[in-house]
One Martini backbone bead per residue (centre of mass of N, CA, C, O) as a GRO file, in nm:
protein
  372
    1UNK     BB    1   2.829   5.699  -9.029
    2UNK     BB    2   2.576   5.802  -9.274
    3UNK     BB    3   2.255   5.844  -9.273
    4UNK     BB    4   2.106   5.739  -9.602
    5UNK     BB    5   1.845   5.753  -9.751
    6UNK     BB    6   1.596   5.626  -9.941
    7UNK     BB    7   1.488   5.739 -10.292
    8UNK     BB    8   1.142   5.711 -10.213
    9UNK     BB    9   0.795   5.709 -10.288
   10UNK     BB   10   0.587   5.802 -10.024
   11UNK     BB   11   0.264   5.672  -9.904
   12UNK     BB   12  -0.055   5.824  -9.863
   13UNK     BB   13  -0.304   5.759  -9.586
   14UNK     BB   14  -0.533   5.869  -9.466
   15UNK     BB   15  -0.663   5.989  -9.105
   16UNK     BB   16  -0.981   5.949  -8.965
   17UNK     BB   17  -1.199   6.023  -8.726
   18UNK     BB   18  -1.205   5.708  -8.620
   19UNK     BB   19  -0.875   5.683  -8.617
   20UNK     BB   20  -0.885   5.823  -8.363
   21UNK     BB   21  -1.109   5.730  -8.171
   22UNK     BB   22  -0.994   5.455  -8.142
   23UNK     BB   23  -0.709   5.534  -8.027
   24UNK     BB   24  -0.790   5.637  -7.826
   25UNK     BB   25  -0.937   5.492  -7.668
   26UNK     BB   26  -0.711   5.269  -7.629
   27UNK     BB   27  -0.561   5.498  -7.456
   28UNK     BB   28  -0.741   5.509  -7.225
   29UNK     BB   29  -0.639   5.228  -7.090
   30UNK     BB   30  -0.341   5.338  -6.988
   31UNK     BB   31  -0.133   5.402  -6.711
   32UNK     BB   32   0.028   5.622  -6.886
   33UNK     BB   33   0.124   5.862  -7.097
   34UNK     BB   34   0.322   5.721  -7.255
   35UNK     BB   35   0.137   5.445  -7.317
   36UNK     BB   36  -0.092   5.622  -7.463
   37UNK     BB   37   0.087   5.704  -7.701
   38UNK     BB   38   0.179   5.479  -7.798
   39UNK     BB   39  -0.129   5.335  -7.842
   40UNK     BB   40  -0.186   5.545  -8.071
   41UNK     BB   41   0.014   5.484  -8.280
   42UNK     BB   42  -0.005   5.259  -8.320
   43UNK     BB   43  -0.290   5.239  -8.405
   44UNK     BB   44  -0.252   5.402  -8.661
   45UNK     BB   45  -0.039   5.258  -8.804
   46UNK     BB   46  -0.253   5.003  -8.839
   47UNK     BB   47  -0.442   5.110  -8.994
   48UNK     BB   48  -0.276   5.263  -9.238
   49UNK     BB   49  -0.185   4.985  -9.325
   50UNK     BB   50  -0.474   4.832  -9.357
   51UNK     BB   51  -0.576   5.073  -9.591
   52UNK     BB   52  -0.310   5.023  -9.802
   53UNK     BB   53  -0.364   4.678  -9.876
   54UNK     BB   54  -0.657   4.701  -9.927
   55UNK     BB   55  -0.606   4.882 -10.211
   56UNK     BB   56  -0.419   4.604 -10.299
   57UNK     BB   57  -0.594   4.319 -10.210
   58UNK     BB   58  -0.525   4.292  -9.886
   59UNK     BB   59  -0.587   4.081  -9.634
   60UNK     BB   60  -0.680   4.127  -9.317
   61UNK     BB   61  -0.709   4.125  -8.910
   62UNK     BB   62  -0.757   4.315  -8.651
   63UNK     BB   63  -0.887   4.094  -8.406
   64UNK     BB   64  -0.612   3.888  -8.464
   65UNK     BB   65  -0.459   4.089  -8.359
   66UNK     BB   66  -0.270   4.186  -8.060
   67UNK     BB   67  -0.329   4.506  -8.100
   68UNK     BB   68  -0.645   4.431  -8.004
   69UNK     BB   69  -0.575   4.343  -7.760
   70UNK     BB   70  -0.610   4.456  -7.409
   71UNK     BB   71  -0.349   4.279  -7.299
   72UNK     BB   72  -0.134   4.315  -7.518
   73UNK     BB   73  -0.139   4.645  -7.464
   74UNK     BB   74  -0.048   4.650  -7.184
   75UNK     BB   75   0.241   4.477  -7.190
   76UNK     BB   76   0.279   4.555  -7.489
   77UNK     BB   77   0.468   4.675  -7.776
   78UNK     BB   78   0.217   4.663  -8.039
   79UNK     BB   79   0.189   4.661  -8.405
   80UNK     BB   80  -0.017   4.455  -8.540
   81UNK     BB   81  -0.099   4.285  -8.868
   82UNK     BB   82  -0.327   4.037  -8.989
   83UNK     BB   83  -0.251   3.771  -9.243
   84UNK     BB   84  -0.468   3.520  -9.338
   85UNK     BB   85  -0.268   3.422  -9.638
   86UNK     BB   86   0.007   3.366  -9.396
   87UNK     BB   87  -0.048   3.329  -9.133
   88UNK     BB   88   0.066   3.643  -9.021
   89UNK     BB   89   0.263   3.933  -8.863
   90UNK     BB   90   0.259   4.280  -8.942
   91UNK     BB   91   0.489   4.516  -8.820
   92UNK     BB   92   0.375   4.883  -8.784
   93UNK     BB   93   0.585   5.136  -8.742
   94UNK     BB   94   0.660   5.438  -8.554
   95UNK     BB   95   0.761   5.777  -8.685
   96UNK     BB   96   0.906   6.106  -8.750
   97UNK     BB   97   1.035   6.355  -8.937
   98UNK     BB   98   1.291   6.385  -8.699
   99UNK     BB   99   1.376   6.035  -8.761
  100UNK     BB  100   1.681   5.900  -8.802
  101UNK     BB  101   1.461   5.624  -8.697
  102UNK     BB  102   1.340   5.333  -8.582
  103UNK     BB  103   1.211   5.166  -8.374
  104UNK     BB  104   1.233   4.846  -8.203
  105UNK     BB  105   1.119   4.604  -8.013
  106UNK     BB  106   1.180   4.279  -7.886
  107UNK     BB  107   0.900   4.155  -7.886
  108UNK     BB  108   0.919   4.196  -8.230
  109UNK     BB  109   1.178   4.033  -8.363
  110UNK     BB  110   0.937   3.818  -8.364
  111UNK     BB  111   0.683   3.652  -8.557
  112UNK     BB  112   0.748   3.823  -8.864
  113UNK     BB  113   0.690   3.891  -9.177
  114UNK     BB  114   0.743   4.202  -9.083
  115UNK     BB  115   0.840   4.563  -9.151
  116UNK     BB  116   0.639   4.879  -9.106
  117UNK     BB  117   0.693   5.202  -9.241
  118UNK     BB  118   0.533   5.487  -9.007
  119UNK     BB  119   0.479   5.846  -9.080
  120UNK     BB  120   0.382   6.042  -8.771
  121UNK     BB  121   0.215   6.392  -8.736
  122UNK     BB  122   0.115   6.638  -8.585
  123UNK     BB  123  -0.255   6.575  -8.617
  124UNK     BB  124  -0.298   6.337  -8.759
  125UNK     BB  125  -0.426   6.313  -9.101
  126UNK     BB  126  -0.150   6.141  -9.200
  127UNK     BB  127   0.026   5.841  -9.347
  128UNK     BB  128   0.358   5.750  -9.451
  129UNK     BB  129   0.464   5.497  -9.622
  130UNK     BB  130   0.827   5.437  -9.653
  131UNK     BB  131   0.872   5.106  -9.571
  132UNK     BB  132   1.043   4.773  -9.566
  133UNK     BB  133   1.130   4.517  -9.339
  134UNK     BB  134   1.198   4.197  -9.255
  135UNK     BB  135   1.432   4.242  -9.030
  136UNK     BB  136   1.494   4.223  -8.670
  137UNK     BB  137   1.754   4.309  -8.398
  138UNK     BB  138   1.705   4.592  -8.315
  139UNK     BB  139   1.623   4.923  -8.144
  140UNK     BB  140   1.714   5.056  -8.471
  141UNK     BB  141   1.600   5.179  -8.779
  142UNK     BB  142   1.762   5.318  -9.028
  143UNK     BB  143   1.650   5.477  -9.311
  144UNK     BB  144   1.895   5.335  -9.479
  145UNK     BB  145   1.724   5.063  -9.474
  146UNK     BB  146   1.466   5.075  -9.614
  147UNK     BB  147   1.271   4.980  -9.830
  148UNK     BB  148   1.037   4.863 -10.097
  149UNK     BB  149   0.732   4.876 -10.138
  150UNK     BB  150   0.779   4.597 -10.334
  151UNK     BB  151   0.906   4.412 -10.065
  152UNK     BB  152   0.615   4.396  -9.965
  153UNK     BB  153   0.441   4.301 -10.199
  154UNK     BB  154   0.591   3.998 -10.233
  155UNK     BB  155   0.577   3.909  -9.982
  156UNK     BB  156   0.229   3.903  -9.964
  157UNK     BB  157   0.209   3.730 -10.255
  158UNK     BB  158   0.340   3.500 -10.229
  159UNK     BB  159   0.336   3.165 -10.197
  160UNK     BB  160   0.288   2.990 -10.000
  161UNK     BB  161   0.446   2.816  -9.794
  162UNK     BB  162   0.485   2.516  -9.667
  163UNK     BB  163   0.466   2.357  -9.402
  164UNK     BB  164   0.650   2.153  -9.169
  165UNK     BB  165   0.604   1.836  -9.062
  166UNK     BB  166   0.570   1.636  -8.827
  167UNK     BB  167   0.783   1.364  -8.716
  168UNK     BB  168   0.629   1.080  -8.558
  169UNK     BB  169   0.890   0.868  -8.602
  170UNK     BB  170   1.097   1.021  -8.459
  171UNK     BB  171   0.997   0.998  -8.165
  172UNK     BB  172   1.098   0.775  -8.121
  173UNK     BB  173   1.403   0.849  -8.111
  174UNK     BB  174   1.380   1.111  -7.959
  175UNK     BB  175   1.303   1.301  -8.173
  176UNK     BB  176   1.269   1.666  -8.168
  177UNK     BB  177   1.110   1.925  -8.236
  178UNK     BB  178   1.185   2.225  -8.086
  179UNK     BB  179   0.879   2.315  -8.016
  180UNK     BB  180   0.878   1.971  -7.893
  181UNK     BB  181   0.826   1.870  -7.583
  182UNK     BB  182   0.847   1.726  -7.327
  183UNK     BB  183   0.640   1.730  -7.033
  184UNK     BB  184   0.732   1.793  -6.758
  185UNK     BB  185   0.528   2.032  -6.630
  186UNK     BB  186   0.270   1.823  -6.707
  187UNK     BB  187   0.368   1.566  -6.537
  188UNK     BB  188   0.368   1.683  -6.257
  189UNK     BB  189   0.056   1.745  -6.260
  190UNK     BB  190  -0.049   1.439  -6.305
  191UNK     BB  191   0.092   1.317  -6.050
  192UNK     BB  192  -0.043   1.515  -5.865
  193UNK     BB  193  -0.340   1.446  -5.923
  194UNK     BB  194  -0.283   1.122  -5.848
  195UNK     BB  195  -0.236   1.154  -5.568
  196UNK     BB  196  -0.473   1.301  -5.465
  197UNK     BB  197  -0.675   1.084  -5.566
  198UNK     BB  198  -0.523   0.822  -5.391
  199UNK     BB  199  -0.500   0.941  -5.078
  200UNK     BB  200  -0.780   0.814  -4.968
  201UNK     BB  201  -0.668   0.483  -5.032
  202UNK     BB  202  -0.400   0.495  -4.890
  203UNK     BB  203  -0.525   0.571  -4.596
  204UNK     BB  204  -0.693   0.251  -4.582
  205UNK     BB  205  -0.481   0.064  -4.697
  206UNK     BB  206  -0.473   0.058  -5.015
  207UNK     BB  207  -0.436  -0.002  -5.397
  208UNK     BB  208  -0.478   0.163  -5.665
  209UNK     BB  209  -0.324   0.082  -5.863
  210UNK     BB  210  -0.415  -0.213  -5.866
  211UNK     BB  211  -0.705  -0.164  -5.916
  212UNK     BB  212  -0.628   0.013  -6.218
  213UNK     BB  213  -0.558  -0.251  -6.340
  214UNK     BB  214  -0.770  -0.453  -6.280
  215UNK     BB  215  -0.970  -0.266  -6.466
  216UNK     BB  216  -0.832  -0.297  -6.734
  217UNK     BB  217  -0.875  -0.630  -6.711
  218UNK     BB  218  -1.193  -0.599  -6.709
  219UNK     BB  219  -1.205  -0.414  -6.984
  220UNK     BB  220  -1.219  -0.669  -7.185
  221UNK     BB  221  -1.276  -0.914  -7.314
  222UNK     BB  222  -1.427  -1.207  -7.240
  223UNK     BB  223  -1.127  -1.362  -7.403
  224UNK     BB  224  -0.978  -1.281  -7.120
  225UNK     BB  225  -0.819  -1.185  -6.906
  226UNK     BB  226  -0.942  -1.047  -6.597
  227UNK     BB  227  -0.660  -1.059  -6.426
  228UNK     BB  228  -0.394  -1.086  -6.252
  229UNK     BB  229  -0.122  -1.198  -6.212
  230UNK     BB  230   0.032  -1.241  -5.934
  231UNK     BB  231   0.378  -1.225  -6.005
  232UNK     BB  232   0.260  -0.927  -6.086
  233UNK     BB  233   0.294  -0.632  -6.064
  234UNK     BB  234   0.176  -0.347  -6.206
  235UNK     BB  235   0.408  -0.262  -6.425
  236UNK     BB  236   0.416  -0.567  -6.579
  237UNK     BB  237   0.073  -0.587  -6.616
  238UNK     BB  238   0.086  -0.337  -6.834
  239UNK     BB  239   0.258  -0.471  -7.038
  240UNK     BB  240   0.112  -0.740  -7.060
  241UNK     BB  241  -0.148  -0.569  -7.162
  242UNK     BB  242  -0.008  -0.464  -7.416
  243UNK     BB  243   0.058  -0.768  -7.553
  244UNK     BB  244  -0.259  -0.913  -7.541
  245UNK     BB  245  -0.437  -0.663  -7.633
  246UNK     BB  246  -0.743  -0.624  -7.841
  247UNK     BB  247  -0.779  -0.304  -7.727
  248UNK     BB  248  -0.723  -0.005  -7.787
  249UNK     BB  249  -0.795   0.140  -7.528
  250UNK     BB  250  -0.692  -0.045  -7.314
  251UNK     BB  251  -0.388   0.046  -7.435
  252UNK     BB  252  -0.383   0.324  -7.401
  253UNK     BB  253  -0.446   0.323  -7.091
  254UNK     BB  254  -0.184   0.125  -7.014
  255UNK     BB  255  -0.006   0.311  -7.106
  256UNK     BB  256  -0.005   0.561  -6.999
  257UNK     BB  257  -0.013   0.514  -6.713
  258UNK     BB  258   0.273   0.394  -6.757
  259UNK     BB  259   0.370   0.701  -6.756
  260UNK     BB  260   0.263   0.796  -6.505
  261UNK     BB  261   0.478   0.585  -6.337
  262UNK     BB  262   0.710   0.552  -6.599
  263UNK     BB  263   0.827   0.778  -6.862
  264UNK     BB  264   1.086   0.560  -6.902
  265UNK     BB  265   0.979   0.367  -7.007
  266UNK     BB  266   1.009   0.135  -7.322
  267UNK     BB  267   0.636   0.076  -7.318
  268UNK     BB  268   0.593   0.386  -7.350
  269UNK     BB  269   0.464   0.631  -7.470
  270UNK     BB  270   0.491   0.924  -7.702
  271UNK     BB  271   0.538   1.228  -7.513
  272UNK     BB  272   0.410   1.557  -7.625
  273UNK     BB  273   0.443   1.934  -7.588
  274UNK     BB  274   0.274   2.248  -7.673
  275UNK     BB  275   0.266   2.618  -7.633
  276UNK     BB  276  -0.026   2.815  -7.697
  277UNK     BB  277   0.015   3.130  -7.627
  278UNK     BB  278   0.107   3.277  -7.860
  279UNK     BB  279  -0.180   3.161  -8.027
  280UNK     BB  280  -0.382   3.262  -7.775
  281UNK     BB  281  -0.381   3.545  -7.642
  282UNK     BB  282  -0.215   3.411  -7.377
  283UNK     BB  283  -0.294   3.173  -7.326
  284UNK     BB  284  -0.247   2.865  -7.091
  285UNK     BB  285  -0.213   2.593  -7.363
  286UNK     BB  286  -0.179   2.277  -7.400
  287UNK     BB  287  -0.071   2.025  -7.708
  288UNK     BB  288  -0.070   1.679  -7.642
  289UNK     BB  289   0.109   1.418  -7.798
  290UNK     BB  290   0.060   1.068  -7.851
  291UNK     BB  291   0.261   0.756  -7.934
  292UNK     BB  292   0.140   0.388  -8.033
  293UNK     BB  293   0.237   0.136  -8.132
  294UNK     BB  294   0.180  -0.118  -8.344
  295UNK     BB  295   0.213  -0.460  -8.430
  296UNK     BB  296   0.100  -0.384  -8.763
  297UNK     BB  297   0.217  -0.059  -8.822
  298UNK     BB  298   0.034   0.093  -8.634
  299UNK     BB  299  -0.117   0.432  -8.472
  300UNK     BB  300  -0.147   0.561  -8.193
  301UNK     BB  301  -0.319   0.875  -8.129
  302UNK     BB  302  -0.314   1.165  -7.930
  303UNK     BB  303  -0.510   1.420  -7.830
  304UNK     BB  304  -0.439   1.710  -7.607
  305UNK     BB  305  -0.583   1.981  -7.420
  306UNK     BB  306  -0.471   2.196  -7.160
  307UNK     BB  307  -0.403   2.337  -6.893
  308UNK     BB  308  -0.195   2.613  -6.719
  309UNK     BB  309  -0.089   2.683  -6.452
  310UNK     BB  310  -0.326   2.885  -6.313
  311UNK     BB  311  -0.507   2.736  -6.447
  312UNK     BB  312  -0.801   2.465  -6.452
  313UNK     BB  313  -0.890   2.545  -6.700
  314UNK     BB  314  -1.088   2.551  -6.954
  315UNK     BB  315  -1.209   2.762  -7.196
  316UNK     BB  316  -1.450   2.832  -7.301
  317UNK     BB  317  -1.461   2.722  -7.606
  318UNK     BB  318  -1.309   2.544  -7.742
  319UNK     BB  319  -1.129   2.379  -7.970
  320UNK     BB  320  -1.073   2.085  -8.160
  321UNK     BB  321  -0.933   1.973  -8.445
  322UNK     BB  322  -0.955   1.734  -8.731
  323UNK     BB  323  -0.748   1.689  -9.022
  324UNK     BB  324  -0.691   1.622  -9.335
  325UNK     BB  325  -0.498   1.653  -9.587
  326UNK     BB  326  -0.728   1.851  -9.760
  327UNK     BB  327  -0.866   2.005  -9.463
  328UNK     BB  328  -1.094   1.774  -9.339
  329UNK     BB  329  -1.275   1.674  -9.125
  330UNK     BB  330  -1.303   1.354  -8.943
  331UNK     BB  331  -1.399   1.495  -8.694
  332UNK     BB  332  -1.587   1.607  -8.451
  333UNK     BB  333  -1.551   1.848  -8.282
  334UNK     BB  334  -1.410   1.970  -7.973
  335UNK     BB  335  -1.539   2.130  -7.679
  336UNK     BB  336  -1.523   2.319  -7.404
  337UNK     BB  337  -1.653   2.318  -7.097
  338UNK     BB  338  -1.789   2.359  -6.825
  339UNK     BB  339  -1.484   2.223  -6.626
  340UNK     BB  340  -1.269   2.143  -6.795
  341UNK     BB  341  -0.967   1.996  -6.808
  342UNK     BB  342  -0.999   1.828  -7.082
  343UNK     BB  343  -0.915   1.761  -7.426
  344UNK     BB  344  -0.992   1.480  -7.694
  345UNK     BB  345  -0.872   1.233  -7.898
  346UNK     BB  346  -0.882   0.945  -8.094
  347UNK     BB  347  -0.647   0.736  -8.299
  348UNK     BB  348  -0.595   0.548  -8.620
  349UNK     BB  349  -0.282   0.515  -8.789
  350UNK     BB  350  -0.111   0.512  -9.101
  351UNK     BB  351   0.160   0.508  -9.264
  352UNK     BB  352   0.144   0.833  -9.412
  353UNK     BB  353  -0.004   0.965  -9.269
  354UNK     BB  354  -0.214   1.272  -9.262
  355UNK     BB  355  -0.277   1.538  -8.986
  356UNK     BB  356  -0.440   1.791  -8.847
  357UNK     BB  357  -0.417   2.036  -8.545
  358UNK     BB  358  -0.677   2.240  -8.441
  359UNK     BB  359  -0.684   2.542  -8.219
  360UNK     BB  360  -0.959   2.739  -8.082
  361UNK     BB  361  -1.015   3.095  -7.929
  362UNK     BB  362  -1.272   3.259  -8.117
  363UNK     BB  363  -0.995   3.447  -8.344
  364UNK     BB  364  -0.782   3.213  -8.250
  365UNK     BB  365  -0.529   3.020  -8.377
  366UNK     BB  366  -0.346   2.682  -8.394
  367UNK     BB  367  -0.171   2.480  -8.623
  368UNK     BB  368  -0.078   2.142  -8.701
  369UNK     BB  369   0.139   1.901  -8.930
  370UNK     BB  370   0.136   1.558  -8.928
  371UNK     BB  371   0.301   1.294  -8.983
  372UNK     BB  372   0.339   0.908  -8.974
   0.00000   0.00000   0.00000
């Protein structure tokens, strides 16, 4: 079969010395000369895409973009350049006049609004756009698959569709979203973290468990029982005090505990997390929320944000914000500091409340919204 070109005029862009010294920049940073050259046209191909929205009234974010991450220039193929009003990164592709595929890296073959597709020669003086793909399955693609820049202007003006909200009861059925799954590997950290915590108390024949437990029954009000039932468990007594405490603070303290010592108890919160690395430029952190029904048929909720990995702590200022349905912050903002292991919300919502988690750090950000 011969790949005839489809019959549309490409688009010329002038490219300033401005955009060839950026270029320059950012290949100078590479370990071969091999990918000198790709991140030389990757940066031309995302500038000159990036001045041809501006021209129709599309706002960018170069800042934004994986391609200006200079971790992310350094590991992978990337020429993405970030769409603010789609919240979402559109890749923009370059190939020569005697090319004919261009050519498409495996890890951009998803999380792209599109792929702009962008005729780069040298002395490299202007670039020519081409054409536009929704979407990309293969490691090259026939300019007589490209599209009208037409199909790329509808793209990028659509009214965003609504995002899918997460469905925080149908947790309780064991039912998650596909991207938020039980954190084995973060409960393991946890183990391993109660572990260490408590050995120095297990090694002088102590019991921490049922002392953190008494302190639980300890911290209840005053007209209520102080200490354990002597015929209770450790784990028993988490139970005991999760049916009889008047104190959200204290049911989710007993409740998480009781996660941490058997996170298959059937009167464990429901605890999920979602990994944000792809979405904070690589940082390794993870989101993870849980939910315990309240006997009235409201909800506690706990929003807590960690590091994974190799991280021992969370980087210098992130942020956690929390959000109601028109997008207004209801709580304070928290950041966090030096030496932070992790940070967090609690609230307590009604059936039917609407409300978003964003977590920020610097110019990358991450939003979801879970329905109630």
């Amino acid at each position: 079969m011969i790949d005839t070109p489809v019959k549309f005029i490409p688009i010329a862009i002038p490219i300033t010395g401005t955009d060839r010294k950026q270029a320059y920049q950012f290949a100078q940073q590479q370990p071969t000369q091999e990918r000198s050259q790709q991140v030389y046209r990757n940066t031309l191909a995302v500038l000159v895409t990036g001045r041809y929205l501006q021209l129709l009234g599309i706002d960018t974010d170069l800042e934004a973009s994986h391609s200006w991450n200079p971790l992310d220039r350094l590991l992978e193929n990337i020429a993405d350049l970030y769409i603010p009003s789609l919240q979402g990164f559109l890749e923009c592709r370059s190939l020569q006049r005697s090319d004919r595929k261009c050519k498409v890296p495996k890890e951009v073959w998803s999380e792209r609004l599109g792929y702009v597709m962008i005729q780069l020669d040298e002395p490299y003086q202007e670039g020519q756009i081409l054409g536009f793909v929704e979407s990309v399955s293969v490691p090259e693609v026939p300019r007589s698959y490209f599209q009208p820049l037409d199909v790329l202007l509808d793209r990028l003006t659509l009214e965003r569709s609504p995002q899918p909200m997460v469905q925080l009861r149908q947790w309780l059925k064991r039912r998650f979203e596909p991207d938020w799954q039980p954190p084995q590997e973060l409960l393991n950290t946890i183990k391993g973290e109660i572990l260490q915590l408590y050995q120095p108390q297990l090694q002088r024949g102590d019991d921490p468990i049922r002392q953190r437990v008494e302190q639980l029954y300890r911290g209840q009000s005053s007209n209520l029982v102080q200490s354990i039932p002597v015929h209770l468990n450790p784990q028993e007594a988490l139970v005991n005090l999760l049916q009889t405490t008047q104190n959200d603070e204290i049911r989710w303290q007993s409740a998480e505990f009781l996660w941490e010592l058997d996170p298959q108890h059937p009167d464990c919160p429901v605890i999920s997390a979602k990994d944000l690395g792809i979405y904070l430029i690589g940082h390794p952190i993870v989101l993870m929320v849980g939910i315990l029904p309240k006997s009235d048929g409201k909800m506690l909720i706990l929003l807590r944000v960690y590091p994974q990995g190799q991280l021992s702590h969370l980087p210098l200022g992130l942020k956690l914000i929390v959000l109601d349905e028109t997008g207004n912050p209801f709580f304070e903002e928290v950041k966090s500091r030096q030496q932070d292991h992790y940070m967090q919300f609690k609230f307590t919502a009604d059936g039917g409340d609407r409300f978003s988690a964003r977590v920020v750090l610097n110019d990358a950000s991450f939003t979801e919204s879970f329905v109630v």
